[in-house]
Structure formats: structure tokens, C-alpha cells
N, C-alpha and C positions, 0 to 999 in steps of 0.2 A: 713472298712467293716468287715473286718477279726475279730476287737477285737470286733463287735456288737454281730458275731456269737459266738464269745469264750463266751461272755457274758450271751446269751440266753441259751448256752448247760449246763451251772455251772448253771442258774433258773431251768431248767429242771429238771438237774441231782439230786438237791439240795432236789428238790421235792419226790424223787422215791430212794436215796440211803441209802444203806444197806451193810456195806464192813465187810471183813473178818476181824477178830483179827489175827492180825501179830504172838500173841503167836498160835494162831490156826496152822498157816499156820508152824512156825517152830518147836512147837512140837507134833503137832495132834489133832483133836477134843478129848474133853471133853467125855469120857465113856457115862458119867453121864448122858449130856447134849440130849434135847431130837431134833433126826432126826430131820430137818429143812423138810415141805411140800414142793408143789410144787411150790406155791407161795412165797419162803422167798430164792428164787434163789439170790445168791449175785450181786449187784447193781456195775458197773464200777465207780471209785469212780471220780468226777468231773474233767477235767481240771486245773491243772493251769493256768495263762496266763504267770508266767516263761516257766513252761516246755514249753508249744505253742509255744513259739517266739526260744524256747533254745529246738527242738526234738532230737539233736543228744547227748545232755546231758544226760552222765550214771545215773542212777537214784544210791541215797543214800545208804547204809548199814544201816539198823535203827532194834534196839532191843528195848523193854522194861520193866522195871520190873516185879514181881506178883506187884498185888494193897493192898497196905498196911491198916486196918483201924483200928480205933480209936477214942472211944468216936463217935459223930458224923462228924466224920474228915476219908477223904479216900485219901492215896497218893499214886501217881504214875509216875515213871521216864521215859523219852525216853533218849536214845543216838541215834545220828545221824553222820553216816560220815562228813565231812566240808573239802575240798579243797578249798578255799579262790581263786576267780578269781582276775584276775591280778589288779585290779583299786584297788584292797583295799591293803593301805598301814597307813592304822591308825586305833586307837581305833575307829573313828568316823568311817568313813567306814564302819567296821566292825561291829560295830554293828548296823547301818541302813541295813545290809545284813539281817544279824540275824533275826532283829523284821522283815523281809520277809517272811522267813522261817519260822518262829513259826506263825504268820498269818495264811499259807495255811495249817500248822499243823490240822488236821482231829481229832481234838481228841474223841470226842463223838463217830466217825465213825472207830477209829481201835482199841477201848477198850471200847467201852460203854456196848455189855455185858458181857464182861469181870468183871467191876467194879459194875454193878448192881447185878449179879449171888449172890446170898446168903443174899441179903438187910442187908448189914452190912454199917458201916459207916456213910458217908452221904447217902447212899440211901436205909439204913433200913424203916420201917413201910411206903414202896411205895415213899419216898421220894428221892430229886435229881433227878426227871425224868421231860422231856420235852414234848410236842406233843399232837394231838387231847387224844389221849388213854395214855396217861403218860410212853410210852412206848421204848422213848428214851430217854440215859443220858443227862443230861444238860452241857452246856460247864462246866470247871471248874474255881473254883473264881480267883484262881493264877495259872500264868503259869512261874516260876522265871524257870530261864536260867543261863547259863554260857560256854564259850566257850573259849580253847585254840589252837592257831594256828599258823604256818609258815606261812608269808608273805612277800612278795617283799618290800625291803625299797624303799620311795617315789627314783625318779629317779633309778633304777636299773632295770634291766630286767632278771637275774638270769644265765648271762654269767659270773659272777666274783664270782662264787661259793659262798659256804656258807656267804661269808662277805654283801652277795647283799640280805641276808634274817634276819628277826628280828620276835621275839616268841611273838604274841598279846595275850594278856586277856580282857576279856568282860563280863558284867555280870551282870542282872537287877531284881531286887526284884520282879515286881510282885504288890506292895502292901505289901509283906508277907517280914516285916525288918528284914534285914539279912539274909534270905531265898538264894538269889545269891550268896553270899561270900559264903554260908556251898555247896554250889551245884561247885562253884571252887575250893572251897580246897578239893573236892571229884576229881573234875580231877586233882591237885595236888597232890594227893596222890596217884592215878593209874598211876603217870606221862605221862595222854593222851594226843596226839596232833594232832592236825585235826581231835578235837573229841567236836560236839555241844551237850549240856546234859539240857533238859527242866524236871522240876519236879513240874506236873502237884497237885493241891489240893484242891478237893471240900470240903469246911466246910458247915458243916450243923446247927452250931448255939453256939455250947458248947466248950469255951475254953479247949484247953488240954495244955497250960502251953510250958516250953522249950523242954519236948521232943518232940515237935513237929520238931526242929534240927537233933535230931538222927531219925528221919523217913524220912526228907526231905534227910540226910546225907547216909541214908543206902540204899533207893531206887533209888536213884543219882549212889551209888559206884556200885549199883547191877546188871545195867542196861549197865556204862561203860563197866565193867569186859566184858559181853554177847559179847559188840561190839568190842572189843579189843580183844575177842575169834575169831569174823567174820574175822574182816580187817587180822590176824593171815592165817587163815582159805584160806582166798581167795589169798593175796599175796602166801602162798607155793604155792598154787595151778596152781597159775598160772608162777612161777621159772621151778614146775616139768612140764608142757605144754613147756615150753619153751628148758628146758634141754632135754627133750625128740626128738623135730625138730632139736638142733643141734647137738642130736646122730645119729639120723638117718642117716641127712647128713655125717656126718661123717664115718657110717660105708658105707654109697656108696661110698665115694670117696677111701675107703680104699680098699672096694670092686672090685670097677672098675680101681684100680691101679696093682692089684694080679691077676698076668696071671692064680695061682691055680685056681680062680674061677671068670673064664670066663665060657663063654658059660653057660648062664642061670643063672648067680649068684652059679654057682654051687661051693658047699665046697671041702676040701682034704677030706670031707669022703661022699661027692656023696649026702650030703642032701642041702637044699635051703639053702641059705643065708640070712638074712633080708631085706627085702628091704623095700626103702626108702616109708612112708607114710603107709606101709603096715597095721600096726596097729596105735590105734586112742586110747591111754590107758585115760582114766578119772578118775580124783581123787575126784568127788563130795560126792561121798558116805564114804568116808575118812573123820571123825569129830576128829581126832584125830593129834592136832599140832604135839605129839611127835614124831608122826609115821613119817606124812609129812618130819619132818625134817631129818631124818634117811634116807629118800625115798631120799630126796635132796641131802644128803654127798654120796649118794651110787652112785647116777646117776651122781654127780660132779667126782668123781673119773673115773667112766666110760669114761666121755667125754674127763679129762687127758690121761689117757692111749691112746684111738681113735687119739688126737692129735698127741701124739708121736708116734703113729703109722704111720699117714697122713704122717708127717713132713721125717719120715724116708721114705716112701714111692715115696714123691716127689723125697728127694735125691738120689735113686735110679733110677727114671724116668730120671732126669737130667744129672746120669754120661752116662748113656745108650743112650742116644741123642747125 
């Protein structure tokens, strides 16, 4: 009954959606681009019936390239986060995951005006368009992939450290020959891992010859790079969240070991003390790794010194007992 409704809401949804371009949302509307009415409100984009069955699954890190075009050829790359669940332990595996995930791939729906804007490519003189009014992208002809990743070797469970994991590769043309191999050796060359890279390409009719390699190879690397800035991005961010909770803690316990500043947290010079939870600091608005990582060695040092403090502080509690 469940998957009849998942079913009906993806017809419904299928009928009426209209999603934001992910370049929108991470670097702003378009100047140019004219004010959406009150009718072109964005549309919630369909169900999976992964996510449905999997809701407590963190959803992806996914960036994409600008849309490259040429002749009547338009290319365009996604990278996607990939954490490999535990069953997959072979190329096989691994890539029945994969053709999953690029299946519920949206692509008309998170670049389609993105790739139509300036009718260049395949969708110059009104062409590459879908629908009653020709007014959305058409899927595109190839979707070649490639994906590298850490996985569990058959029988292990990931208690015998690094020896119980093996590095997979996977990677499928598409139709478009050799199109996969140029899309991994772009995550070979990023050295990305637990990084899926689809490089989407609508032809519109006119050979353009082998560089169509260095477009497939530049919007593939253009797109890693972005995500490789995220996955960056969000691990500091979440090291300084974490190092921040065990300073705190730390200066309570140092806190409430120092008779100086009892009574109210109060200091040797009569001001407040910090206290634990007191501030809630956030680094989202921080696009900058190098800072993060400065941010990181300053507040590591913090929480050594806080330690040696704690530690001296206990042994002073313990001679005193």
C-alpha cells in the first residue's frame, strides 16, 4: 500500500514540477534572469522510493559544472557524494547501486534552465526542448559516469581496520565510447574517493570530432573540484562544532575545580567565566578551507593546554582528599 502511494505522489509530482538549479541555490539568482511570477513558485521535486524506505539517510553533497556548448553538442557534469553501503563488496555491486542513482538523477529538473538560457548548443534555434509549449529540457542522450570508492571486502565488517577495505572503480559509457574511462581518469586525477561523477550530453545532430574528450574531461574535473571544495567545507566544519563542545567542557571542569572562581563562575578579576553551552559559534558562512583549517590548529591547541590544565587540576583535587 505504501509503495502504491509513493507511486501516485512521483505521477502527480511528475505532472506540476519545476525545481531550482542547484547552481542557483549555491551561487544566487541570475541578475540577468527575469523575476519568476506568482505562478513559477518552485515545485518540491518527487520522492524517491530509496529516500521513502531509507528517511533517515543524509541526503548527498552534489555540485555541477557551468554547461559547456559546442557546435550542436551541450555538456554538463554532476559530482555526487557516494558512501557505499555495507552489501557492496564488488564491482558488480557497485555498479547496480550506481545505475540507481543516476536513474532518479532529475536532470532536466536541476539544470534545465540553466542549459537552455542563451539557446546555444543543442538547444539553440528552440531546439532540445520537451513538453506541450517546448518549454522544458529534454533528458540528455548520454549520461556516462564513473565512480571511485572505499568498500568493505566480501566477509569483513570494518573491525580489522584498513586491511577489511579495497578501493572499487566503475564506469559506463553511456553509448558515448570512451566517454566513462575520460570521466575516471578525471577522478584519477582529482585523486577523489567516495566521489560519483555523471557527465550529462545532449547532441543535437553535428559531429564535433575527439574534443568532445576534453569537454566531457573538463566538465567532469570542474564539477569534482566544486565537490571536493564541499565534502572540505563541511568536514572542518564539523571537527570546529566538535572541538568547540570539548572546550567548553573542558573549561567547566577546569572551572568548577578552581576555588578562584566559584561562586557564579566568577574569575580572579571579578568578570564571568565561560560557561559551558553558553555560545553556539557557527562556521557556515566560512567558504574559506584555509581559514577553517587555522580555525582548527588554534582551537586544537586550546583544548591541549585546557587538558593540561584539567589533568593538573584533578591531581591537585586528589592530593587534597
Amino acid at each position: 500500500m505504501g509503495r502504491g502511494l509513493l507511486v501516485q505522489l512521483n505521477q502527480d509530482d511528475r505532472k506540476r514540477r519545476r525545481s531550482v538549479s542547484p547552481a542557483q541555490q549555491i551561487q544566487g539568482d541570475d541578475p540577468a534572469a527575469p523575476e519568476p511570477g506568482p505562478s513559477k513558485r518552485p515545485r518540491p521535486s518527487p520522492i524517491s522510493l530509496h529516500s521513502w524506505l531509507h528517511p533517515g539517510e543524509a541526503p548527498r553533497l552534489s555540485t555541477h559544472s557551468p554547461a559547456l556548448h559546442d557546435s550542436t553538442s551541450t555538456f554538463l557534469a554532476f559530482s555526487l557524494s557516494f558512501l557505499p553501503p555495507a552489501h557492496i563488496t564488488s564491482e558488480t555491486s557497485l555498479a547496480k547501486e550506481i545505475r540507481r542513482i543516476i536513474r532518479e538523477l532529475n536532470v532536466p529538473g536541476l539544470v534545465g534552465e540553466e542549459v537552455m538560457r542563451g539557446d546555444e548548443g543543442a538547444f539553440q534555434d528552440g531546439e532540445g526542448r520537451t513538453g506541450k509549449g517546448k518549454e522544458r529540457a529534454r533528458e540528455p542522450d548520454h549520461r556516462m559516469w564513473a565512480v571511485r570508492t572505499l568498500c568493505l571486502k566480501e566477509g569483513k565488517d570494518g573491525t580489522g581496520g584498513e586491511n577489511d577495505y579495497q578501493l572499487l572503480e566503475a564506469y559506463n559509457d553511456d553509448g558515448e565510447k570512451f566517454g566513462g574511462e575520460r570521466v575516471l581518469r578525471a577522478l584519477r586525477d582529482e585523486r577523489a574517493v567516495d566521489v560519483l561523477t555523471v557527465c550529462c550530453r545532449w547532441y543535437g545532430g553535428d559531429m564535433i570530432g575527439p574534443i568532445r574528450f576534453q569537454h566531457i574531461g573538463l566538465t567532469a574535473s570542474t564539477s569534482i573540484k566544486s565537490l571536493l571544495k564541499l565534502v572540505s567545507l563541511r568536514d572542518l566544519r564539523t571537527t570546529l562544532e566538535a572541538l568547540d563542545e570539548e572546550i567548553a567542557s573542558l573549561r567547566a571542569t577546569v572551572s568548577s575545580s578552581d576555588p578562584s572562581q566559584s561562586a557564579g563562575d566568577k574569575g580572579t578579576n571579578g568578570t564571568s567565566a565561560p560557561r559551558s553551552g553558553a555560545k553556539v559559534t557557527k562556521y557556515d558562512e566560512i567558504d574559506d578551507v584555509v581559514r577553517l583549517e587555522r580555525l582548527v590548529k588554534a582551537k586544537e591547541k586550546t583544548k591541549a593546554s585546557l587538558e593540561g590544565r584539567a589533568a593538573w587540576a584533578g591531581m591537585e583535587a586528589a592530593k587534597a582528599a
